[in-house]
N, C-alpha and C positions, 0 to 999 in steps of 0.2 A: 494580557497586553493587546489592546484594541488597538485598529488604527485609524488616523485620523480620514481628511476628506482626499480625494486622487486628484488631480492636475484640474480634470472638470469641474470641482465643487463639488461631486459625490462621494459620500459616505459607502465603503465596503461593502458588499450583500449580508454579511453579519455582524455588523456594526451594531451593537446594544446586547449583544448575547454574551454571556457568562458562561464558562466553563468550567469546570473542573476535572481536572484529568489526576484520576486516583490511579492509573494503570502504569504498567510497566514492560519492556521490551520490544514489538511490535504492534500486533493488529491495534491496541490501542491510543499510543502513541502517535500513530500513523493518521488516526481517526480524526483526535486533537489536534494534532498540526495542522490537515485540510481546513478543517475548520477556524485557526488561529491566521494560516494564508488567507480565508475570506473574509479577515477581516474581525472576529469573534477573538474575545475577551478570555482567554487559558491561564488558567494556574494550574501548574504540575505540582504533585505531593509526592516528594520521595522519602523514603522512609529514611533514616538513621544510616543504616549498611547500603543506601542508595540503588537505584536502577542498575540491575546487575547488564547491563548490556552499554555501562560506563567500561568494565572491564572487557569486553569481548573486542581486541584487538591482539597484534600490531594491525594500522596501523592507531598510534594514539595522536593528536592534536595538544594534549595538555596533562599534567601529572594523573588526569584522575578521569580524560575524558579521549573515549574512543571515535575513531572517525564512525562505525557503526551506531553511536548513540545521535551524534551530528546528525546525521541525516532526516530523522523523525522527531525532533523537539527543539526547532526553531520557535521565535514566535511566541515564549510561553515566558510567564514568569514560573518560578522555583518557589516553593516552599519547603523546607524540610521537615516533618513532622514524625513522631513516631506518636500512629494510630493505637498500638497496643496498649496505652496507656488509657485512663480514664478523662486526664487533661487533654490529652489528643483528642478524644474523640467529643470533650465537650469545642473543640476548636473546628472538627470536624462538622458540626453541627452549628457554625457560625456559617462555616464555607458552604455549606450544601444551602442554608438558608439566605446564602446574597446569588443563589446560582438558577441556570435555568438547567442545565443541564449536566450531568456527573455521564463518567465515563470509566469503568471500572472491570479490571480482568482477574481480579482476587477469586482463590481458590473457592469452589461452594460452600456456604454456608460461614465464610467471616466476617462478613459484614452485619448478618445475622448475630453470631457469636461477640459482636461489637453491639448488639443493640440497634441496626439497624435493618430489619429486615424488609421484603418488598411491601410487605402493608402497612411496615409503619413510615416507609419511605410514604408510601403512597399518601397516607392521613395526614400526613403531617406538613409536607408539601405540593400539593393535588398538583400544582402549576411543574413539577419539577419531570424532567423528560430524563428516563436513568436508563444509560445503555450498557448492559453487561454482556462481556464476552468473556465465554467460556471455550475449552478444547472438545467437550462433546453433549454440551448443553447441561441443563441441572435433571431432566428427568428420562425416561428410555431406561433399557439396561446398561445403558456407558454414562447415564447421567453422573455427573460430580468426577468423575476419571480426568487424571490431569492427561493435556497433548499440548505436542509441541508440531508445530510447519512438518516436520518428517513425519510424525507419526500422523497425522490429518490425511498428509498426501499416500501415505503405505494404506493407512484403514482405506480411505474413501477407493482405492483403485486406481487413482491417477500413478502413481509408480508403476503399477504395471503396466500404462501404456505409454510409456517415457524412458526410451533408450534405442538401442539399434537392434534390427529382428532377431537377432541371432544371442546378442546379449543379455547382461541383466538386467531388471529393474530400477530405473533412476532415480533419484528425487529430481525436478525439476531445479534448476540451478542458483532459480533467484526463491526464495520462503514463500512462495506466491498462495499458500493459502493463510498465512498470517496477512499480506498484504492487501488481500481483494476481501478478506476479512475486514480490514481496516475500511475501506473504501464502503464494504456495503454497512457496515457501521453508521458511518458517516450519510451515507444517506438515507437511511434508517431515520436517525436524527433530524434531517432535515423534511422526511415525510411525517415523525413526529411533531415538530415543530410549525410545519405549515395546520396539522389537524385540530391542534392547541391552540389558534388564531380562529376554528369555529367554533371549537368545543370549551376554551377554555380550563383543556385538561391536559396534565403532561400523560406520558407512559412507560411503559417498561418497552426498551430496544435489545430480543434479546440474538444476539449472534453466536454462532461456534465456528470454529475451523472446519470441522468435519461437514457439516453443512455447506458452507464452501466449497469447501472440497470437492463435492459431490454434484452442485451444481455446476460446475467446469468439467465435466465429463464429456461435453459436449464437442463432437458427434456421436462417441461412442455410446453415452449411454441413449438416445432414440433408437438407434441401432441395436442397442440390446434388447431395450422393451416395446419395440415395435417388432421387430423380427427373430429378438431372440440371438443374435451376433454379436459375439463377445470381444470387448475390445485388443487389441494386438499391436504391440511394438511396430513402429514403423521408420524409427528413426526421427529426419529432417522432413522424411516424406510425410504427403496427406492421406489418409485412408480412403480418400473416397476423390481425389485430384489429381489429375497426370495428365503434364508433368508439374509438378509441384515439389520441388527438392532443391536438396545442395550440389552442386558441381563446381570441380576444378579449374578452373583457369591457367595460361601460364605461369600467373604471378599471384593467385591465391584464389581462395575459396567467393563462389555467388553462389545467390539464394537468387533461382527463377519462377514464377508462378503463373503459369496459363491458366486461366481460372473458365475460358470458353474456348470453343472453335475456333474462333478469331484470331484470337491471341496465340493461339498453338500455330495457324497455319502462318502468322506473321514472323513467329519465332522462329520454324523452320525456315522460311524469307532469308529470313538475316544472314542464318544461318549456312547461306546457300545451298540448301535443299530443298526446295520448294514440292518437289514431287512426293517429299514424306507427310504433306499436309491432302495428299490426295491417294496414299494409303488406306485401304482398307480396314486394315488391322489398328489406324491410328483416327479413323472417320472421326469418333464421336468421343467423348468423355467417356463414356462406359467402354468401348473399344480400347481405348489408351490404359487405362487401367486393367481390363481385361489382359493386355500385352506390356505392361509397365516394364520388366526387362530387356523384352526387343525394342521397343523405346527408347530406353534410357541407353542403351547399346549403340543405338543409332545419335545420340546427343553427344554422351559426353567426350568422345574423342574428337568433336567439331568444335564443343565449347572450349576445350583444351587448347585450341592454336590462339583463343585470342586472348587479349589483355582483357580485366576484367573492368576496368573501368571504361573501355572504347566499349566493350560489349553491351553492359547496362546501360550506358549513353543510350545506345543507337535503338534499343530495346525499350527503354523508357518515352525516348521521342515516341514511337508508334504504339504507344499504351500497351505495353505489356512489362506486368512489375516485376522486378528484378534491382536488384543490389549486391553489392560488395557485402563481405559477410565480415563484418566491424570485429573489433576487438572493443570492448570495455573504454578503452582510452581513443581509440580513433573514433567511436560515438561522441565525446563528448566534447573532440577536438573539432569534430564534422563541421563547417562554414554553417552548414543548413539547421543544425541543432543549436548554437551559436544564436543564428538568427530569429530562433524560435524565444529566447529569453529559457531554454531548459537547462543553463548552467550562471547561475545566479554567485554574487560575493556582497556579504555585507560585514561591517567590523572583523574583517581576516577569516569569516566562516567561506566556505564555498562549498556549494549542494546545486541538485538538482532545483530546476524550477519550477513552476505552477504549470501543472499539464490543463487544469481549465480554464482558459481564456473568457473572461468576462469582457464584454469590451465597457458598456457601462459605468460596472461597477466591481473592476480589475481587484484582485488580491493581490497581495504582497508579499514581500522577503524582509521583516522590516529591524528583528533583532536576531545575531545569533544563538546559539541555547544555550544556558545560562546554566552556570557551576552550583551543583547542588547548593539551597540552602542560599542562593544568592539573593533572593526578595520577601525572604524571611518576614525582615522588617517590616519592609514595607506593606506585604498581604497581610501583618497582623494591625498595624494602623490602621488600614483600609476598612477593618475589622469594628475599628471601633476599640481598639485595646492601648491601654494608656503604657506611659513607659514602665510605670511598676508591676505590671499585668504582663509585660513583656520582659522585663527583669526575672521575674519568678518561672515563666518557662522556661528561659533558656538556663536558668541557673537547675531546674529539675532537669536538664535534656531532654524536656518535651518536644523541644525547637532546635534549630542549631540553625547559626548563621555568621558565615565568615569576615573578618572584617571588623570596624568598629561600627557604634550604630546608627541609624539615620535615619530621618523617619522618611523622605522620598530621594530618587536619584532621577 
């Protein structure tokens, strides 16, 4: 589902680009979407027994479709296909040959097992840019090992430095190595896709979770292979920033972050102390840290008398960042997220918005995601498959599609 020209007469930034998105649950999902907001041309293929993250609710939105699925498959048309068959995958080999690009997180070696493997991908469509995400890539000793978000973030070492010092090991709260998986996916693709405009050639885009994973280590891991300093729970707090944390308010929890001198000694200001920004003990960043508890000793029974909204006020005026520590729902109520266009509704969907602002050549919200098997029809048409061609699949259950038939909507 491409879209068309934006208010100025320009076309999308991927306006002409063909998708194919063979994948399921996140990182890939996620990929396709970005790409379907910029504008690019997505058909999603769900299998028969459908993307299991239809079922990953309360809450649900519709008999068969969870708000967890909404989130990542705007944008797309539906196919429903069942690949294991030998019909499927001669259909599958319509779709890969009208596409520029496939997007795929199927276990190692099934698409192989299907007859497609990376060389014949390669021969057969040179132009075609194929990005597989896997959980710990295909080669290594964890090649072909399935993972999920938790176990990415447990392998790679991020658990370990995600909770409170004293605590256990967290996972991070949002799937965030399925998601910045998704992200660098996507840009992957789109470093493919610019080099394919010299070369003339597509490629393989390949990503894992744990790879991810690992590159987010960051600070700990310089820390470790530059000195050897292994990473450590810290909480809200920064390992290497102070004051940089959570504190109390009368009326609820802020997140302040001094990030220099300046901003420490302006904070103490506010906070009518001024003399603890001319502390020794507190002079410098390595000092503050050095004393992080006599510190924080001296802060949070000051930050405690006030309201947290007068206090971020008066702290944000003099450039030092600091906010209210949101709930889930007060984020997306916020006036300022609001005006950012980051809570979008179209046809009764409502989701997140486009976090990259093109001003040019702006992306869009333009369909919501669409009930397994909903453009069935119509992607076989599109295909080039007459009604009798389209009769005999769905009568085998190679296809399914709800509804009577049509050949466009």
């Amino acid at each position: 589902m491409g879209a068309g020209l934006n208010a100025a007469g320009e076309a999308p930034a991927l306006a002409g680009i063909r998708v194919l998105d063979l994948s399921r649950v996140l990182a890939g999902p996620l990929c396709a979407q970005m790409l379907a907001d910029h504008g690019a041309e997505v058909v999603k293929v769900e299998a028969p027994r459908g993307d299991e993250t239809r079922t990953w609710g309360p809450p649900f939105v519709g008999p068969d479709t969870s708000a967890y699925f909404t989130g990542i498959n705007r944008n797309k048309a539906n196919i429903c296909l069942d690949l294991s068959t030998p019909a499927g995958q001669a259909v599958l080999t319509d779709l890969l040959g009208q596409a520029d690009v496939v997007v795929e997180n199927f276990k190692a070696g099934t698409l192989a097992r299907w007859g497609f493997t990376d060389e014949q991908i390669r021969e057969r469509w040179p132009r075609l840019i194929h990005c597989r995400i896997t959980g710990f890539g295909t080669d290594g000793p964890m090649g072909g090992m399935p993972g999920y978000d938790a176990v990415a973030q447990a392998y790679s070492g991020l658990m370990s430095i995600n909770g409170e010092p004293e605590g256990e090991p967290l996972r991070v709260g949002v799937p965030i190595a399925d998601m910045v998986t998704g992200i660098y996916a996507c840009t992957g693709i789109l470093l493919a896709l610019q080099a394919r405009q010299r070369t003339g050639l597509g490629q393989l885009v390949d990503c894992n979770l744990v790879n991810t994973a690992v590159s987010l280590l960051h600070p700990h891991s310089p820390s470790y292979l530059m000195a050897g300093v292994d990473g450590k729970r810290t909480g809200s707090a920064h390992p290497t920033i102070a004051p940089y944390n959570s504190f109390e308010a009368s009326d609820g929890a802020v997140f302040i972050g001094a990030g220099n001198d300046t901003q420490f000694r302006r904070l103490v200001t506010v906070l009518g102390a001024p003399d603890l920004g001319n502390d020794p003990r507190f002079a410098t960043n390595r000092d503050r840290l050095t004393h992080r508890g006599a510190l924080e000793d001296e802060l949070r029974p000051r930050i405690a008398t006030w309201e947290r909204a007068a206090l971020t006020r008066d702290l944000l005026a003099l450039g030092v960042p600091a906010t209210p520590i949101h709930t889930v729902g007060e984020a997306l109520e916020d006036a300022h997220v609001r005006s950012q266009e980051m809570v979008v509704e179209v046809d009764g969907h409502r989701g997140t918005g486009i976090p990259i602002k093109l001003r040019g050549t702006p992306g869009s919200v333009r369909t919501a995601p669409r009930p397994k098997g909903a453009d069935t029809l119509y992607v076989l048409a599109g295909l080039g498959y007459d009604a009798a061609q389209i009769d005999s699949l769905l009568a085998a259950g190679t296809v399914h599609a709800p509804g009577e038939r049509t050949e466009s909507r």
